[in-house]
py3Dmol code that shows the C-alpha trace and the ligand (Angstrom):
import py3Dmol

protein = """\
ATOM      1  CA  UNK A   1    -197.385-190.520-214.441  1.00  0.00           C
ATOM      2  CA  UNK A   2    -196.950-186.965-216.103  1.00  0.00           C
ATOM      3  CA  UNK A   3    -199.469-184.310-216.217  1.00  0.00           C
ATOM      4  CA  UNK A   4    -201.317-185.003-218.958  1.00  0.00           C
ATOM      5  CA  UNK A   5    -201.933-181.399-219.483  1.00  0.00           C
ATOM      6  CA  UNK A   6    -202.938-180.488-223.389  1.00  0.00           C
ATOM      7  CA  UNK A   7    -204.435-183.697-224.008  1.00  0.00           C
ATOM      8  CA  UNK A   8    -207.542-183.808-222.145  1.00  0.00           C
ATOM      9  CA  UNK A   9    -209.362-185.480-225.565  1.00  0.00           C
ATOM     10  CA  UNK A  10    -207.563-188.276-224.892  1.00  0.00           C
ATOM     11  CA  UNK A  11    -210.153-191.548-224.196  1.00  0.00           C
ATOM     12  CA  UNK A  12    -210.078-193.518-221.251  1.00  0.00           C
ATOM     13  CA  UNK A  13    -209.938-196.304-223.010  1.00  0.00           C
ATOM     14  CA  UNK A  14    -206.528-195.801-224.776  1.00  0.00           C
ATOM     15  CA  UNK A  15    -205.319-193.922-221.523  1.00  0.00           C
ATOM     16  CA  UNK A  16    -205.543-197.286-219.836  1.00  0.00           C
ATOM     17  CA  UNK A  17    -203.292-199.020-223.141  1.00  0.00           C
ATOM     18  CA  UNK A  18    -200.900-196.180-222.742  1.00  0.00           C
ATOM     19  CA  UNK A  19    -200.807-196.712-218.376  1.00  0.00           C
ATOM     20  CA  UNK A  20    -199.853-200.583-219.993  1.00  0.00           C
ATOM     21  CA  UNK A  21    -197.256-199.764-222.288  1.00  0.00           C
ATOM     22  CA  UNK A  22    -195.683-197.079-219.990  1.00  0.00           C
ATOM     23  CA  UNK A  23    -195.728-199.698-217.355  1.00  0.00           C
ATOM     24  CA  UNK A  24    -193.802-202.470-219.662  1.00  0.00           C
ATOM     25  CA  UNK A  25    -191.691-199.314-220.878  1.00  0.00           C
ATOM     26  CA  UNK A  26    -190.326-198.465-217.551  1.00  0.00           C
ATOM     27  CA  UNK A  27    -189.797-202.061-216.668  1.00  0.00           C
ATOM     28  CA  UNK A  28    -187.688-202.658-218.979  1.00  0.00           C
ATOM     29  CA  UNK A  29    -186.055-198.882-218.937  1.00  0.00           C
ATOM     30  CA  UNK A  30    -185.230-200.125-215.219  1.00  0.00           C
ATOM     31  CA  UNK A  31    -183.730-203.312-216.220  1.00  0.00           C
ATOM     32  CA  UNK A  32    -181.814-201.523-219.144  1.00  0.00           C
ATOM     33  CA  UNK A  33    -180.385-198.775-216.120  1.00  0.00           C
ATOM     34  CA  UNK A  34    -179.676-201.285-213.710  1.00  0.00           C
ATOM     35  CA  UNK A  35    -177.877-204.101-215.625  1.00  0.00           C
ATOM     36  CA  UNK A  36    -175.602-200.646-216.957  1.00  0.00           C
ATOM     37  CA  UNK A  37    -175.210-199.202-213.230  1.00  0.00           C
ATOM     38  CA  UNK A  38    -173.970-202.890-212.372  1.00  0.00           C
ATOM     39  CA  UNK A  39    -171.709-202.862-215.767  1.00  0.00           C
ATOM     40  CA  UNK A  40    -170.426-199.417-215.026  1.00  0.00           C
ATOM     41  CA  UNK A  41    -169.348-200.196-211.081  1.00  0.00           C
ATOM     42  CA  UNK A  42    -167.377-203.077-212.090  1.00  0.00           C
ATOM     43  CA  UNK A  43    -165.819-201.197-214.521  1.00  0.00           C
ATOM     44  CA  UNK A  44    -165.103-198.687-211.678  1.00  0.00           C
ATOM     45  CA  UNK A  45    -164.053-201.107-209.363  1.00  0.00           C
ATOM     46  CA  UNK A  46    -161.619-202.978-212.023  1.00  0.00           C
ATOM     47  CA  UNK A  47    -159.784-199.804-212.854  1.00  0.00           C
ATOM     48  CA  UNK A  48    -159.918-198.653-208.781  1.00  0.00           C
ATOM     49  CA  UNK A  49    -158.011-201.566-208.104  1.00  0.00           C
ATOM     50  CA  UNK A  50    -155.483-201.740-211.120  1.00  0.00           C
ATOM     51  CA  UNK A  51    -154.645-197.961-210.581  1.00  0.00           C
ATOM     52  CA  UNK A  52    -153.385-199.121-206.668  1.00  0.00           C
ATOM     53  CA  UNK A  53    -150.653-201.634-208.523  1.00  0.00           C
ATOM     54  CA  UNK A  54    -149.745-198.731-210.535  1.00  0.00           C
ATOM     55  CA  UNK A  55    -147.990-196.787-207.983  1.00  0.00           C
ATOM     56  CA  UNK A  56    -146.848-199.456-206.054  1.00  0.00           C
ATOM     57  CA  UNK A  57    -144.902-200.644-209.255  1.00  0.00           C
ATOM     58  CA  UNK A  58    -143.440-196.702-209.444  1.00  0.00           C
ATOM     59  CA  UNK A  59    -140.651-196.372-211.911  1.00  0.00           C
ATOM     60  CA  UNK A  60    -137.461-195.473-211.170  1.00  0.00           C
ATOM     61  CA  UNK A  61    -136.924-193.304-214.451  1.00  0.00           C
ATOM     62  CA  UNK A  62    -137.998-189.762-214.517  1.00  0.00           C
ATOM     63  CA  UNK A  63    -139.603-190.685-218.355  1.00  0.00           C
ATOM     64  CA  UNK A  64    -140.890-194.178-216.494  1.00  0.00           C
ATOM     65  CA  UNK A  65    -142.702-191.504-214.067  1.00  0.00           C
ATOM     66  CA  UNK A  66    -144.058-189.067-217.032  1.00  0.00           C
ATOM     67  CA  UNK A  67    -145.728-192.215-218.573  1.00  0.00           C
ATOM     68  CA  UNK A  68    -147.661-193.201-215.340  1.00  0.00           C
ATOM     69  CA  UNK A  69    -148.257-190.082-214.257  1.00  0.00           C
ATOM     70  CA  UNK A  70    -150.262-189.544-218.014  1.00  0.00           C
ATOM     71  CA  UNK A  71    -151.984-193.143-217.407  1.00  0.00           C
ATOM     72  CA  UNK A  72    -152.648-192.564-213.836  1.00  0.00           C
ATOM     73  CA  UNK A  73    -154.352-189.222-215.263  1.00  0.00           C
ATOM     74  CA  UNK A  74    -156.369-190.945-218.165  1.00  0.00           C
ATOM     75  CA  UNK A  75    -157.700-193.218-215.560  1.00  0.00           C
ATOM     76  CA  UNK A  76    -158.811-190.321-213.101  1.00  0.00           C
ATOM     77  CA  UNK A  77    -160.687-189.052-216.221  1.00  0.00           C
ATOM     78  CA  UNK A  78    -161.738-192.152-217.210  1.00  0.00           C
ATOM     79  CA  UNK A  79    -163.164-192.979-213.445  1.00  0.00           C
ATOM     80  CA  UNK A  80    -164.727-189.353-213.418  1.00  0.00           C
ATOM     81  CA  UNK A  81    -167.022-189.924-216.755  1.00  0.00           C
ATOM     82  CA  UNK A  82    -167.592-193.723-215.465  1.00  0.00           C
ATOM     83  CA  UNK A  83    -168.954-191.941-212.138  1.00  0.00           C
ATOM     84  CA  UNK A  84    -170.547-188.909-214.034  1.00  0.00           C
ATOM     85  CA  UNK A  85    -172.217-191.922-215.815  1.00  0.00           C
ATOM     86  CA  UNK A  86    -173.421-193.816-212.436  1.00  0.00           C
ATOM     87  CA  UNK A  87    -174.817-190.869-211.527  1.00  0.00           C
ATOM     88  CA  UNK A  88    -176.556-189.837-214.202  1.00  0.00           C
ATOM     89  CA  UNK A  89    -178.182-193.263-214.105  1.00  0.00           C
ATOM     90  CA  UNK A  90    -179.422-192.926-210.433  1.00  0.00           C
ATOM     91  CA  UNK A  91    -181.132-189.857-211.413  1.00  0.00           C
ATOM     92  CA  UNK A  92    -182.829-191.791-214.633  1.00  0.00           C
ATOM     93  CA  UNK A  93    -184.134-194.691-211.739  1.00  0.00           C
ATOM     94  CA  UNK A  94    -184.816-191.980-209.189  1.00  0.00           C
ATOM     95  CA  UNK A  95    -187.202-190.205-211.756  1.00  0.00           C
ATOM     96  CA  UNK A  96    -188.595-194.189-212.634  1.00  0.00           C
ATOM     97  CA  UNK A  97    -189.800-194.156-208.672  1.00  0.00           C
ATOM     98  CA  UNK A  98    -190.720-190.651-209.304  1.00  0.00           C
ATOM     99  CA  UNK A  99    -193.096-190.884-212.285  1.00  0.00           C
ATOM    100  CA  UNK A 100    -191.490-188.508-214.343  1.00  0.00           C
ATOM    101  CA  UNK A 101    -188.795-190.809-216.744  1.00  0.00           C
ATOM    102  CA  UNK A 102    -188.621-189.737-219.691  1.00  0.00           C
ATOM    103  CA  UNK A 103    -189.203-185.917-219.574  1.00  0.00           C
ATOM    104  CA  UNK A 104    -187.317-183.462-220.777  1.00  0.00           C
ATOM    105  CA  UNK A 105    -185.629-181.388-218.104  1.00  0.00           C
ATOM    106  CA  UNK A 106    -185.458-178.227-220.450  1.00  0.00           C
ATOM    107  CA  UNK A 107    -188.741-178.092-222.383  1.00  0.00           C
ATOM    108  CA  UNK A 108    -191.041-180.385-220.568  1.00  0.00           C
ATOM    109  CA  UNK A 109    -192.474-182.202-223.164  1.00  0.00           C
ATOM    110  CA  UNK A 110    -191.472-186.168-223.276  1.00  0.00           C
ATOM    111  CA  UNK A 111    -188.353-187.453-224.681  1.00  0.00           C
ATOM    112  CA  UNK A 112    -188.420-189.392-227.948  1.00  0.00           C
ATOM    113  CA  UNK A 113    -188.553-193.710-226.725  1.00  0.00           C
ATOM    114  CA  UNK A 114    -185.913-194.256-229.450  1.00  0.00           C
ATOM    115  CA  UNK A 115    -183.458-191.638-227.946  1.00  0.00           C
ATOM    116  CA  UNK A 116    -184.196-193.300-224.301  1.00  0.00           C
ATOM    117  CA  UNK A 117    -183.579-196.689-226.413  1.00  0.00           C
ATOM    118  CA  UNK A 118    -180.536-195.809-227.322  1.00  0.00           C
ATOM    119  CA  UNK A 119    -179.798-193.673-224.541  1.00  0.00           C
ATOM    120  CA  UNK A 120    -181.843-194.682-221.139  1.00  0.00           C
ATOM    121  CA  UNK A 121    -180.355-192.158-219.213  1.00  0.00           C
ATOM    122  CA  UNK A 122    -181.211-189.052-220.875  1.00  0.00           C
ATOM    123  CA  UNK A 123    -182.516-186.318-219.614  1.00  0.00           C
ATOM    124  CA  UNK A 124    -183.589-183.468-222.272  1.00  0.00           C
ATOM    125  CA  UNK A 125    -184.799-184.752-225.874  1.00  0.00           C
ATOM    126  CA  UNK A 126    -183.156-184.310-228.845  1.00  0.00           C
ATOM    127  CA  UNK A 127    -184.795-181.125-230.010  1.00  0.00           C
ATOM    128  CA  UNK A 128    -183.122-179.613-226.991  1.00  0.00           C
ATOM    129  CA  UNK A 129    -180.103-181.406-227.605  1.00  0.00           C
ATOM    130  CA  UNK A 130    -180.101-179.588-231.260  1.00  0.00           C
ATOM    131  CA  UNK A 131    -180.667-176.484-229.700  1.00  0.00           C
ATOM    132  CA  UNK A 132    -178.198-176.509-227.248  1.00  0.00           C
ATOM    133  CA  UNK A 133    -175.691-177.322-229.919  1.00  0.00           C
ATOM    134  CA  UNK A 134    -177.199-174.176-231.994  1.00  0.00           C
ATOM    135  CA  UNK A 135    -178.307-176.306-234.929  1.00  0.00           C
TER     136      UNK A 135
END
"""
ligand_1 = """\
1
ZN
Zn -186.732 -180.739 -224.722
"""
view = py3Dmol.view(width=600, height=400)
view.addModel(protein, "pdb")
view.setStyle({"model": 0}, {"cartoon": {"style": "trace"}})
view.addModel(ligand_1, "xyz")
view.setStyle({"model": 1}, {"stick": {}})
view.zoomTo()
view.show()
């Protein structure tokens, strides 16, 4: 659990039904990060495997070449956000063990559910998100 500095009014009583929800929340956060960790290394390990047939099937054109040397490059960039995106997900279960999902990295203060709804694996909420875009 965070700090729960600035909101020392807070009653034990509905301390205890927020420890309850958190508890469910993270659960199924967890669930959500792992079921997309599994998604995303199959994905990985599909496009690992059809990129070997690639070469071995090498053209014998020069243009033949130039076309699987562009798809050969969309899939290194495709397999670089699909790791970027594995990675960012352990963090997300690392901070789950950790006690600290679901806090903004930049400001500190807890990151809106229906942003880590949509988007289990963020990291800073969206105020920061609107900042860093200069909005
Ligand atoms: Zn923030």
């Amino acid at each position: 659990m965070p700090k729960n500095s600035g909101k020392k009014q807070q009653t034990k009583t509905s301390a205890v039904k927020t420890d309850r929800s958190r508890l469910a929340f993270l659960t199924d956060v967890k669930n959500k990060l792992v079921k997309e960790y599994n998604n995303l290394t199959a994905r990985l390990g599909s496009l690992l495997s059809k990129g070997k047939g690639l070469w071995e099937e090498h053209g014998a054109k020069d243009e033949e070449n130039a076309a699987e040397v562009a798809e050969y490059q969309n899939r290194l960039s495709l397999e670089k956000n699909l790791e970027k995106a594995k990675s960012e997900i352990e963090e997300a279960l690392k901070k789950v063990e950790a006690g600290t999902y679901g806090i903004c990295q930049s400001c500190g203060n807890p990151i809106e559910p229906e942003r880590l709804k949509i988007l289990p694996s963020a990291t800073i909420c969206i105020a920061c998100v609107q900042k860093s875009r200069g909005q």
